[in-house]
N, C-alpha and C positions, 0 to 999 in steps of 0.2 A: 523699504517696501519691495515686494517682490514682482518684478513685473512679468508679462506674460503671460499670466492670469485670468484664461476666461471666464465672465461671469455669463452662466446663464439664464437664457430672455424666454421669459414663460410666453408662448406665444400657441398654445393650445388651441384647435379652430374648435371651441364648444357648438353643441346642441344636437343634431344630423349629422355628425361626421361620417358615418356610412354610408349616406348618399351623396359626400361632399363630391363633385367636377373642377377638374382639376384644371380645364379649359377654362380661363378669362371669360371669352367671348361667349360659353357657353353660359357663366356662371351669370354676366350680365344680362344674358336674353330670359333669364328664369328668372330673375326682378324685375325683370319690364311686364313681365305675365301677368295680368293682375287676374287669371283663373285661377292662378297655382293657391295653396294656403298661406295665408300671411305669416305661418313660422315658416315655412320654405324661401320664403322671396328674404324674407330678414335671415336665413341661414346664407342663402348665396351671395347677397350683399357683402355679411360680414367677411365672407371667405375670400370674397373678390377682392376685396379693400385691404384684408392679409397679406394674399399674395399677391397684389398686384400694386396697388398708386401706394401702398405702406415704406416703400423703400425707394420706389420709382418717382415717384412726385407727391411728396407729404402735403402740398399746398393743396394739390386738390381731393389727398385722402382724407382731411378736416371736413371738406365740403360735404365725401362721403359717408363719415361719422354722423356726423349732424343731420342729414338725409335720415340714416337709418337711424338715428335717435330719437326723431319727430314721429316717423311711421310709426315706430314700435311704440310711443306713446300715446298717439292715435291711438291703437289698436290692442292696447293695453297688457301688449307683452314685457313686463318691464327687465324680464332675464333678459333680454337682448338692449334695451335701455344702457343698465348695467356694463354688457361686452364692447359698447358704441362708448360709451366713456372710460371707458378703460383702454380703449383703439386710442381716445385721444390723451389722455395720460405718456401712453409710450409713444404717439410723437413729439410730443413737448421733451421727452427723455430726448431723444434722436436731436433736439432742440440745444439742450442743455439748461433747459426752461424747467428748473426741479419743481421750484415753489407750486407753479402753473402745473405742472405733473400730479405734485400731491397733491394738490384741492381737488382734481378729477378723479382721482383715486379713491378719496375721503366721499367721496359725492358717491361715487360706486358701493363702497363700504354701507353708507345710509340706504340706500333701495335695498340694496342686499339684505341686510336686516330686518329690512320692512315685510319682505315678501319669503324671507328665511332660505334665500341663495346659497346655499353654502360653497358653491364655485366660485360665483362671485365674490363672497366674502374674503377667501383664497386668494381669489388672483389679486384682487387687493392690496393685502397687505405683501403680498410675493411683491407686487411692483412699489409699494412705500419701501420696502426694503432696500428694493435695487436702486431706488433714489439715493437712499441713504450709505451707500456702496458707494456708486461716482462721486460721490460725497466727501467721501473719507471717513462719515461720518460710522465708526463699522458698529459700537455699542448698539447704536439704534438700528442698524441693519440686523443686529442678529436679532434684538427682540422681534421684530417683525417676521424674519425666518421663522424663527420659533414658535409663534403664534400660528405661521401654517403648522408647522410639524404639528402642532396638537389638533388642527382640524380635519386634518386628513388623516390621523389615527385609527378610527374606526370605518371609513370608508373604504370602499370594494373597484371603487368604477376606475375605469383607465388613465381619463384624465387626471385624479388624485395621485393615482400610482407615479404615472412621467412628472405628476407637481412634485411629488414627495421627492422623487430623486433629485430634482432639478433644487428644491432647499438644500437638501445634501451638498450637491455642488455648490450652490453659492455660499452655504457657511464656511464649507473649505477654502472659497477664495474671499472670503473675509476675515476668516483666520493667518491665511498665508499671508494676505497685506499686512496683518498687525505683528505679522513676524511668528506666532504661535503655529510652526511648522509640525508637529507630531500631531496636534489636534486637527490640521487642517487637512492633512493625510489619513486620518481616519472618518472623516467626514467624503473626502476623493473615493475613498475602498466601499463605502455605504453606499455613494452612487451609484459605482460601477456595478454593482449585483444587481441592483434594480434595472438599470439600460439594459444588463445582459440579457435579465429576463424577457424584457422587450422586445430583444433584437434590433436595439438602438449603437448599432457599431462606429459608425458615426462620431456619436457623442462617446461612445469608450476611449475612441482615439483620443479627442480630445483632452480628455481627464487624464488618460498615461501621461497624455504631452506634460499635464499641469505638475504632473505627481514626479517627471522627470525633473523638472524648473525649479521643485521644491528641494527635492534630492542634492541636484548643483550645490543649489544654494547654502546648502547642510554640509556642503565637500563628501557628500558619499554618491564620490562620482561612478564608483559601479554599480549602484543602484540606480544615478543616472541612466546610465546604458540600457541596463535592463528597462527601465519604465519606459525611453526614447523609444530602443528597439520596438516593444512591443504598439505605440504608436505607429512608427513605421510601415510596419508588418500590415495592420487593421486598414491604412492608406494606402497599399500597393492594392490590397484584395478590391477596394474597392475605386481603385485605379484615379484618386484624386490627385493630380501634378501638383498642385501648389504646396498640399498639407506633407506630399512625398519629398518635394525639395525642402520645406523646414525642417521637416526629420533628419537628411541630411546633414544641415546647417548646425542643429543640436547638436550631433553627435560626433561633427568633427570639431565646433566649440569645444566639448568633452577632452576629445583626443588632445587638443590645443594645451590645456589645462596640465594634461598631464605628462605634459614634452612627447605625444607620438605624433613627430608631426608628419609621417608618411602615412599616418590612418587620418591623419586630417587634411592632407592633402586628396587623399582619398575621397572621402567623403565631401569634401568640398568639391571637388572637381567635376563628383558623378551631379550636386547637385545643380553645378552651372549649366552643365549640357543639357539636363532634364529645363532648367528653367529658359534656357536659349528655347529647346524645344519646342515647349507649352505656352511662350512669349511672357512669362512670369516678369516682369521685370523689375517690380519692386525685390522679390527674394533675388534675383539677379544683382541687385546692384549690391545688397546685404552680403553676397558672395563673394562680388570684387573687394568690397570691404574688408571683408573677413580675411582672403587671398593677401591684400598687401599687407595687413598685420603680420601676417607669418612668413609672405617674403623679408618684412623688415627682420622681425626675428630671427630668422637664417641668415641673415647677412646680403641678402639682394636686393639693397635699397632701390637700385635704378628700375627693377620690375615694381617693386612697390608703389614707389612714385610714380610709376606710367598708368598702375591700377586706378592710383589714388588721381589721375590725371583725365581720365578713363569719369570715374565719379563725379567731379567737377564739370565737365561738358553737358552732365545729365540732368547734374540740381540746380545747375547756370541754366538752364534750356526749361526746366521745369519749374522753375523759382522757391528750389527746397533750400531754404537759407540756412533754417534747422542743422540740416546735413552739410550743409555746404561748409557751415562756420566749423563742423566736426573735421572734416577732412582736411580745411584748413589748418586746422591743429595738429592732425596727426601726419601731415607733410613736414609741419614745422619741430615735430618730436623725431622725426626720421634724419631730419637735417642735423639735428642738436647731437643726437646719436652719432652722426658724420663729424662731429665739429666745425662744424659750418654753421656757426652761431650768427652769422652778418644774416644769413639765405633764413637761415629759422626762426629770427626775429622778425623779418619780413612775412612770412607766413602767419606769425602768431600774431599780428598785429592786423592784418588782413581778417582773421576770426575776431578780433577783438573788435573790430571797426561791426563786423555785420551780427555781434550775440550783444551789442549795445541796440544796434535797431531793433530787433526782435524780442529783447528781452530775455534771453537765455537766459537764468542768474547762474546753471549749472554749466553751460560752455562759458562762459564770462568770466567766474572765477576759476575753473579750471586753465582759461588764457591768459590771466592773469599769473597764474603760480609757472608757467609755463615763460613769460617774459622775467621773469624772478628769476627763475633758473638759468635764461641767459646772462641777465646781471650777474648774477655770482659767479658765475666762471669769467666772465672779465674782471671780477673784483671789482665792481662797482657798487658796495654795497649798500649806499643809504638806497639806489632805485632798488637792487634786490629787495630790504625791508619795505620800500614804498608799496611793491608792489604784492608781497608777501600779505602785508596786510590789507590792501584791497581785496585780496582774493579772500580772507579771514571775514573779512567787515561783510562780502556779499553771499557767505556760506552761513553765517551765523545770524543774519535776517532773513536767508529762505529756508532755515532750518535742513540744513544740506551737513550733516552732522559726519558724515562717514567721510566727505571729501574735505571739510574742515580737519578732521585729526588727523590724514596724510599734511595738510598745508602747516598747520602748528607742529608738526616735528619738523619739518622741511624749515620754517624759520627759526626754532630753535637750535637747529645744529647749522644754519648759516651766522647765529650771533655769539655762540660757542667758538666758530673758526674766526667770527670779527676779533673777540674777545685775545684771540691768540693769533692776531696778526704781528711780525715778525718787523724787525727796525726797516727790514730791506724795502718790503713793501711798503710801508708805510712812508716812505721816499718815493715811490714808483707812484702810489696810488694819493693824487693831495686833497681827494676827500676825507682822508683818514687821516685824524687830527690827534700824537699820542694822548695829548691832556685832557681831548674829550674823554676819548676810550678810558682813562683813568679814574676821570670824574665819575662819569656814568655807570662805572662797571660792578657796584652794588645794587643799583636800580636793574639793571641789563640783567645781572643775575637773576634778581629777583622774580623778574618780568619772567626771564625763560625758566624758572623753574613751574609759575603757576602754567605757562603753555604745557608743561609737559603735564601735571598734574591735571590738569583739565582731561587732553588728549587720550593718558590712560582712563579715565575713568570713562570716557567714549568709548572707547575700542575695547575694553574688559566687555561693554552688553554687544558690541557688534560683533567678537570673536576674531578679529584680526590680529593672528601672533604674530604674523614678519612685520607688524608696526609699532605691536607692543615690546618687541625685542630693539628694535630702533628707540623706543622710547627709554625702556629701561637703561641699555645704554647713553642717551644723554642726559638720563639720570647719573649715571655713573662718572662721564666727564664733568657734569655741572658739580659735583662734589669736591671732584680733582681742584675747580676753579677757588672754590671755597674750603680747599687744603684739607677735607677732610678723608684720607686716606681708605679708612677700612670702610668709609659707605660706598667711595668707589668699586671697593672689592667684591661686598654686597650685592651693589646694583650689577656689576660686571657677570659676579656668579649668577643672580638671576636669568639676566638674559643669554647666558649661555643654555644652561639649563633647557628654558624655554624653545632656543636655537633649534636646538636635538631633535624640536620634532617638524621641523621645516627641513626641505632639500633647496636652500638659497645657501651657496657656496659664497659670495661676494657678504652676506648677513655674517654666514660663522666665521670668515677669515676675518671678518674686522674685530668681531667679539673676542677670538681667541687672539687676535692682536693686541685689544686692551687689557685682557686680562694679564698677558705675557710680560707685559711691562709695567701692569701694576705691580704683579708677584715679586719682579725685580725690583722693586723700588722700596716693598716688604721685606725685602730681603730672604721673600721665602724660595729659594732656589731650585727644589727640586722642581715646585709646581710649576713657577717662569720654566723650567726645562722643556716640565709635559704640554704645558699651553704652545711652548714656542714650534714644537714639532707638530702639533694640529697645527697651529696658524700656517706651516710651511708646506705640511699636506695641502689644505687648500688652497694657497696661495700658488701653489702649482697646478694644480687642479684648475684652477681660474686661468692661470698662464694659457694652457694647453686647450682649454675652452675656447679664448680670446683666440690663441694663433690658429685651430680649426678652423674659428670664425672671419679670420683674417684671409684663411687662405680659401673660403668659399667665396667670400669677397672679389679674391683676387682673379679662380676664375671664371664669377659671374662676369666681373668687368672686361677678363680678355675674349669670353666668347661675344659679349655686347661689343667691343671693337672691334672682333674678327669678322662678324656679320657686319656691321657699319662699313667698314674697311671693301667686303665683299660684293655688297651691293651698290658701290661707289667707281669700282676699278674701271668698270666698261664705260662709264658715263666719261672720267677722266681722259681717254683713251683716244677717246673721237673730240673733247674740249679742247685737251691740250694742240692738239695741228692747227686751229682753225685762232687760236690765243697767241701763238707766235707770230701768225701772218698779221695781227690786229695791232698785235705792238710794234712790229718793225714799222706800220706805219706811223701809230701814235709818238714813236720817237721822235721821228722827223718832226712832225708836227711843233712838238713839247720844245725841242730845243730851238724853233723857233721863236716861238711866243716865250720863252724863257729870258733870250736877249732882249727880246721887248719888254719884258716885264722889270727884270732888273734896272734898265734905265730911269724908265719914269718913276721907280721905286722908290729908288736911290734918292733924287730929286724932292721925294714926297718926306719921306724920312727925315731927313734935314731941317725942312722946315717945323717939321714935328716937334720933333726936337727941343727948336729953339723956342717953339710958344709952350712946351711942358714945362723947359726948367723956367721959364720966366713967373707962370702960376704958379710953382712950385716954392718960390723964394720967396713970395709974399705967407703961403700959408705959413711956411717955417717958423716964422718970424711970429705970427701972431699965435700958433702953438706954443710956443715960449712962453709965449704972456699966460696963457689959459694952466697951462704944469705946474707954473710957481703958484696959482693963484689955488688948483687943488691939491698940489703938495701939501699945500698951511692946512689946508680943509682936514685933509686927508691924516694927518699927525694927529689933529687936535681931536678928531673919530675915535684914533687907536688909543690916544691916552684915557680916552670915556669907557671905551671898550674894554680894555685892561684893571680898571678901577669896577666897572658893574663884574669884570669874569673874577674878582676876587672877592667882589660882596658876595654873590652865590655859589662861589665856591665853600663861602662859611656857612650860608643860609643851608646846605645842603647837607654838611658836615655834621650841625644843631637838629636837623631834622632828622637827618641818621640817627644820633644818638635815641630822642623820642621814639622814633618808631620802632629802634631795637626792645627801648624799655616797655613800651603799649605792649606789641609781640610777647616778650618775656612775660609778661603780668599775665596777659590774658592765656599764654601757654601753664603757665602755674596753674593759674584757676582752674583748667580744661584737667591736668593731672588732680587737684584734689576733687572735681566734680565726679570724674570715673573711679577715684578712689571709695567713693560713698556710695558709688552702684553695685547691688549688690554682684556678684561672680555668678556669669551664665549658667555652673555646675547648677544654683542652687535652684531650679526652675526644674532641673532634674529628681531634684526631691519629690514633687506633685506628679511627674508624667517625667520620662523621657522623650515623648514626641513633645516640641515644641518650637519656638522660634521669639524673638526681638529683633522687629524692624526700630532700631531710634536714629532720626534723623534728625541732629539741632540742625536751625535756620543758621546760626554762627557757630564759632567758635565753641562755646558752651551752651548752653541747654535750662530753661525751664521747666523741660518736660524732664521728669526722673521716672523710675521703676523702682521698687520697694520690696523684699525679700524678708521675711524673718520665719524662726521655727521658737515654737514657747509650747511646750512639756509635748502632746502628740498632736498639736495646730500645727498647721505651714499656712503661713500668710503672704499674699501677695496682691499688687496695687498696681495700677499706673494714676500718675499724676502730674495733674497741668497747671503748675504755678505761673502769678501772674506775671505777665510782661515772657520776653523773650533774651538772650544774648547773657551779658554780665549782670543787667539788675535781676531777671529772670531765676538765673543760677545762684545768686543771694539768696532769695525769695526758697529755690528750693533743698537751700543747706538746712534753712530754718523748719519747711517742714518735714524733712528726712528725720531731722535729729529729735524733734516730735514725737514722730511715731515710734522712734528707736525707745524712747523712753514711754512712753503708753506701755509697751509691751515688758520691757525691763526691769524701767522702773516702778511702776505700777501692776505688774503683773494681770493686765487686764488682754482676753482674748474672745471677745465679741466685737464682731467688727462695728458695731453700733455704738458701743459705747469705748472703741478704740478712736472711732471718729470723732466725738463729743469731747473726748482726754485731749486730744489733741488740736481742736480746735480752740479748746480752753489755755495749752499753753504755746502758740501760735499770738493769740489774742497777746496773753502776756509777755511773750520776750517782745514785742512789738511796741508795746504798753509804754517800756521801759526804757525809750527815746523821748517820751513826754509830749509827744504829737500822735493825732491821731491818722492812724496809719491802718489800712483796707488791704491791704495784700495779704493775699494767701493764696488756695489752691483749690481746684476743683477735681478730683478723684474716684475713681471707683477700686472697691477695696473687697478682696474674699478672701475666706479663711475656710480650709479643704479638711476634714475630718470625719472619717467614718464611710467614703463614700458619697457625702454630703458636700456642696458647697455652701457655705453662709454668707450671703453678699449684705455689701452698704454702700451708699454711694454719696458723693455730694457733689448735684449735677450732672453726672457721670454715668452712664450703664456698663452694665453687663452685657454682652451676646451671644445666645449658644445658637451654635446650627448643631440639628438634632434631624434622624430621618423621620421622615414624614408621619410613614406610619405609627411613629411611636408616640404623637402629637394630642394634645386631650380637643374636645371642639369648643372649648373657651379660649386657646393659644392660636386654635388654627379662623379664631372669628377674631380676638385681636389685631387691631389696625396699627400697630406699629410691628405685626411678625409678616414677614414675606415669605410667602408659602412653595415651595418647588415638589417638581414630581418626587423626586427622591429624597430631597432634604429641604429642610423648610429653617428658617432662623426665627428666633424668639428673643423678645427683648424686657429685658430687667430694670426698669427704670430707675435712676439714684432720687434721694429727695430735692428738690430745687431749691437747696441753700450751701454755698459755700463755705471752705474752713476760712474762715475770717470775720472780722468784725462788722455786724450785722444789727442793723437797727432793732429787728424781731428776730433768738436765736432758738430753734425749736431742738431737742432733741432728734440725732438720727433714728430709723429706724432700718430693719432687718429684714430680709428674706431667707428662709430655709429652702432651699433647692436639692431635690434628689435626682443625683445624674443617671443617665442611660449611658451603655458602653455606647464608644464609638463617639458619643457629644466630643465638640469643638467648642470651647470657649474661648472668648476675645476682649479683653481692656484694651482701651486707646483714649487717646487726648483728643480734638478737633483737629489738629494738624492736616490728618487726611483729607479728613471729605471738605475742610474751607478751604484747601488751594487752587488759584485760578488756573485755573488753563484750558486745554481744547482748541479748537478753533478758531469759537470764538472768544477765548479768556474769562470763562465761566469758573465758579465754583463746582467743584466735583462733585458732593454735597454725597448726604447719608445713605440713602435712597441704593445708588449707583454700586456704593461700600456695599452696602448690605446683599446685594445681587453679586456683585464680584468674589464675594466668601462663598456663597453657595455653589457657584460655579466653578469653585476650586476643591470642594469636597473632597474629589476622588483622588487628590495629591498630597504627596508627604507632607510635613510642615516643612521639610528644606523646601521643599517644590512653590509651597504657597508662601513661605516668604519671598523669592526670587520675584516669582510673579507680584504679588504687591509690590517691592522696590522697583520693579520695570513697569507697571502700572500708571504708579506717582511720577515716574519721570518721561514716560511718554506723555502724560496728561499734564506735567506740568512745561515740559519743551522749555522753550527757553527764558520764560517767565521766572520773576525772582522768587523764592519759596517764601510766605507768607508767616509760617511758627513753625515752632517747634512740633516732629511729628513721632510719635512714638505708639507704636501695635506690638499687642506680646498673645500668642496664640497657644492653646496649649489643647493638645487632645487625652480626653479621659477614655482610660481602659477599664472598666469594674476587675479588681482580684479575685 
């Protein structure tokens, strides 16, 4: 999610704004009037309760809602009715009271209708939307955006114009939550033309800033700049300190980024003074933040810490725990950084202690992987894994998905180095057991390979390559483990590759590290040559990094002792005279009380003595007794012990075998399941634009796709056999090989009476078990010739999205087509009987369809629209499909595949996938 993101709060003062006063005290004495006209006294009202108790004291701006709601109902103004419930709508937002929000929204919406408001009607849905925003909820924010955008199409007046732009901005910052940065950015530029016209500079700033946050986020950090700057620039002119120090803050973040750290010291530095200044001190403290991040990076930890030291008196004094547990983490990464793993375990535990009262779950787990980290540098690694997966177990319940795949590579390459602990250590360290590590070390395998496989499939949609090159690399050792040589080399040359486009010197030296000793182990000599001379480039390169850094170290720390040293001398100077005349008395003293003390000491000692060893002789003796008695205990444990670690060591051995043979079986199957699909080229036959999304729920797949060409037909299907997994993928050998033979061996190429051939020999190989057996498949099937498609279905549709205007007004009155400005979808219904054995079996029947250029056609199975998820762990359902195609019109088929696969898996989060899901889209061009 992108944060930073203002959304804006429609807060238009309707009706008189011409005559609106902008004095409080004025606005309140023109509602006490009761000469003025009843829309005057309910315009002052409204605007007084805007600007004044709306932010100031919400308790009693309710009161004045309800005041001006009742008059205007009196009085039978109900546009202002309408403005009074919708005042109270957005403080129930300000609330966090959504439910309570929409219902006075919804309430607004009904007068509005009644009396044909169409501002009302407007502000409305503008404020269901923005519920539906702090919500998360963005699907449903945008339709409501959208539903203004078309009410204020045709209107002229001001307040529509600032609505209109103000939807603009908020679809961009509904876009930019759900990650869809290029569309949110062209929604930002839509804004911005409209405020300019305004002369709303203001809100321009704003939206650079948003359009810069997006920019970061995309790593086109000169375009950052450029967007920052021009925020900047619009906040001097208009001389606001607070939004001038963020600007700041942005742009030396940027600089940060991109290692100039004297332009982000720069920038940083003008921004402190500015917020010392203006007494900003929230950006103030963001500042000192920012400051000892890049002292620690340059090697001046001890400024950093003092920053960092600096923050902690402010969020201790102010009770920002939030912060507080932040900084205590990043004092305890600056110490780990030092090796000073005793001092930074004490700090990370300090944040662990206050992101458990709080409920952090994103400083929590991050504290977590962070106590990890010192475990593993002392080699203690079951707490390393203990706590490795804490931090896993509380990223993977808050859907924290980006700092989970840093945490699963980070335990993955601590059980890779378990896996390759050395005789020595494993004497030093006697948690490390070798016959465990031996026992376990197929399972451990196993375990870190699905971390890694998970991890990349994370970070492929979030775009982080220095962790995909981390990954692919313990892709690469995890190989090594399991002696497969050339996939080490594989995985190695990938993430080299990948390397190339990163400036992490510490990433390429270790890649060309491993590759340099795979090669040699290949025996391919020249390449070990060429890899070993990179690896030694940057391993110098790194050197000469570290000793720079060493020696900025060195004299941060001698001018910190030259000044300590400096400001101590005078104080010294005048102590030390007045310390020797102190002691020469204390001497006297001391060696007097000294003689005293030793004597009676002495005396005391003695006796001591003799009453210790006396209690002592009695315990001895009876310890004796309790040794021998858990010695016997203690034998007769290990010989249990010894006897149960050989029964599971077989148990373990027999269940290896099994699951290698499971694995095997179902990996066979998966190869001849994809052997029977047909080859992506031949989709190219009908259309070259196209796409397949297939997503099995397992291993193999119920859902198949279907290909054939018979004399100048091209035939194509998707289909949804029943059940899922391995019974699933039986189920659709049997009716692949069907239709292979409908078309072959029958020579039949109507899709009508391809379905009826085939459901007749379905029935039959079925037959031939001698139980009555119901499985089959439900399908839609078309057959492209001439221009033409010929659809069949059973159960199954067809869906073309077609542009609007090319629509007949029997499609555009049918209630299963969803109609859009530009393009509208139509739906082709299959008949409602499956290929299977059927109490009543009807004949399919046939559609002839003549396509328009430009039509999108789409087969699928249910997979999509029945899987749960969302927020609330809802079905997606068809409805939602059918809207999400349309609004991908104007994209390639690569584009609209991507987006569906990012779709389904943000909608489906971390919920199990429910079937198999298969989408195959193809757009039609006329020749």
């Amino acid at each position: 999610m992108i944060k930073n993101i203002i959304i804006f709060s429609f807060f238009i003062l309707v009706g008189f704004v011409g005559k609106a006063q902008t004095n409080l005290d004025s606005l309140w004495n023109v509602w006490e009037d009761d000469t003025k006209l009843d829309t005057v006294r309910l315009e002052a009202l409204y605007q007084f309760n805007s600007l004044g108790y709306m932010h100031s004291n919400p308790s009693r701006a309710v009161l004045v809602a309800n005041k001006g709601f009742d008059f205007a109902k009196e009085k039978r103004k109900y546009a202002y009715c309408v403005n009074f419930i919708i005042q109270k709508g957005r403080l129930s937002i300000l609330h966090s009271e959504f439910d309570d929000a929409n219902r006075y929204f919804k309430k607004g919406m009904e007068i509005s209708d009644s009396i044909n408001y169409s501002f009302g009607y407007f502000n409305s849905y503008f404020n269901i939307g923005t519920v539906f925003f702090r919500r998360g909820e963005f699907e449903k924010a945008i339709r409501n955006f959208e539903k203004c955008l078309d009410l204020t199409t045709n209107e002229k007046v001001p307040e529509f114009k600032e609505g209109r732009a103000g939807v603009f901005l908020n679809l961009g910052a509904v876009y930019a939550n759900m990650g869809k940065l290029d569309v949110a950015l062209d929604y930002f530029s839509a804004s911005i033309v409209v405020f300019k016209e305004m002369g709303k500079k203001k809100h321009v700033a704003g939206i650079y800033n948003n359009m810069g946050v997006i920019a970061k986020a995309k790593a086109n950090y000169e375009l950052a700049i450029i967007y920052f700057n021009k925020s900047l620039a619009i906040n001097k002119e208009l001389n606001i300190p607070k939004e001038i120090c963020n600007g700041y803050l942005n742009l030396g973040g940027i600089y940060y980024i991109l290692g100039k750290e004297a332009k982000a010291f720069e920038y940083y530095n003008k921004g402190l003074k500015l917020a010392k200044e203006s007494q900003n001190k929230g950006v103030e403290l963001k500042l000192y933040s920012n400051l000892a991040t890049l002292y620690s990076a340059r090697g001046d930890n001890q400024k950093a810490i003092n920053y960092y030291k600096l923050l902690i008196k402010s969020y201790i004094k102010n009770k920002d725990l939030d912060d507080l547990a932040i900084i205590y983490k990043s004092i305890g990464s600056v110490y780990e950084n030092q090796s000073e793993n005793k001092i930074a375990l004490g700090y990370y535990l300090k944040a662990l202690d206050i992101s458990k009262e709080i409920k952090n779950m994103k400083i929590l787990s991050n504290t977590y992987g962070g106590i990890a980290s010192i475990y593993l540098k002392n080699k203690n690694y079951k707490k390393a894994f203990d706590f490795y997966r804490k931090s896993i177990a509380t990223q993977r319940k808050n859907n924290l998905k980006e700092d989970m795949v840093a945490t699963l590579v980070n335990l993955s390459e601590a059980y890779i180095e378990y896996l390759n602990v050395d005789s020595s250590s494993i004497e030093i360290n006697k948690e490390i057991d070798s016959r465990e590590i031996e026992m376990n070390r197929s399972f451990m395998i196993a375990e870190v390979e699905n971390m890694l496989e998970e991890s990349l499939s994370i970070s492929l949609k979030s775009g982080g390559k220095d962790i995909q090159v981390r990954i692919l690399l313990g892709m690469g050792k995890l190989a090594l483990e399991k002696r497969e040589l050339n996939k080490a080399l594989k995985k190695g040359e990938s993430a080299y590759k990948l390397s190339l486009e990163l400036n992490e010197v510490q990433l390429r030296m270790n890649v060309s590290n491993f590759l340099y000793m795979r090669y040699k182990e290949s025996k391919s000599y020249k390449k070990a040559f060429e890899m070993q001379e990179v690896y030694i480039k940057f391993r110098d390169s790194l050197q000469n990094k570290e000793n720079q850094k060493a020696l900025i170290q060195y004299e941060y720390r001698s001018q910190y002792e030259k000044q300590a040293a400096a400001d101590s001398i005078e104080y010294l100077k005048a102590k030390k005279i007045k310390e020797v005349q102190i002691a020469k008395q204390e001497a006297e003293l001391k060696s007097k009380r000294m003689q005293q003390y030793a004597l009676f000491g002495g005396l005391g000692l003695v006796v001591l003595f003799a009453l210790f060893m006396l209690k002592k002789n009695k315990q001895i003796q009876q310890q004796k007794k309790e040794i021998e008695i858990q010695k016997n205990v203690a034998e007769e444990q290990q010989q249990i012990a010894e006897n149960q670690k050989i029964e599971i060591a077989q148990q373990h051995e027999e269940l290896e075998e099994v699951y290698e043979d499971l694995t095997d079986s179902i990996r066979y199957a998966k190869r001849l399941q994809a052997s029977m699909l047909p080859p992506f080229e031949t989709l190219n036959k009908i259309s070259e634009n196209n796409f397949i999304l297939f997503l099995p729920k397992d291993v193999v797949s119920g859902d198949f796709y279907w290909s054939e060409h018979k004399n100048d037909v091209q035939f194509l299907a998707v289909a949804d056999s029943t059940g899922h997994g391995v019974p699933g993928a039986m189920v659709s050998v049997v009716c692949s090989s069907a239709l292979n033979r409908s078309v072959k061996e029958f020579g039949i190429t109507e899709p009508s009476k391809l379905l009826d051939k085939t459901r007749e020999l379905v029935v039959e190989t079925f037959a031939k078990s001698g139980e009555e057996i119901k499985d089959g498949m439900d399908i839609s099937l078309c057959a492209f010739k001439d221009g033409k498609v010929f659809f069949s279905g059973a159960n199954n549709p067809l869906w073309i999205v077609r542009r609007t205007k090319f629509l007949t007004k029997e499609q555009k009155e049918e209630r299963s087509s969803v109609i859009g400005i530009d393009f509208s979808l139509i739906e082709y219904k299959g008949d409602r009987q499956s290929i299977s054995l059927l109490d009543e079996m009807c004949d399919f029947s046939q559609q002839e369809i003549e396509l328009k250029e430009g039509d999108n056609l789409y087969l699928f199975s249910d997979g999509y629209a029945d899987q749960f998820g969302g927020e609330n762990g809802k079905k997606y359902k068809y409805r939602p499909f059918k809207r999400l195609l349309i609004e991908i019109q104007d994209k390639s088929m690569n584009e609209q595949y991507l987006i569906l696969n990012e779709t389904f898996s943000n909608w489906k989060r971390d919920l199990e996938q429910v079937d198999d899901v298969c989408v195959i889209g193809i757009n039609f061009k006329e020749s």
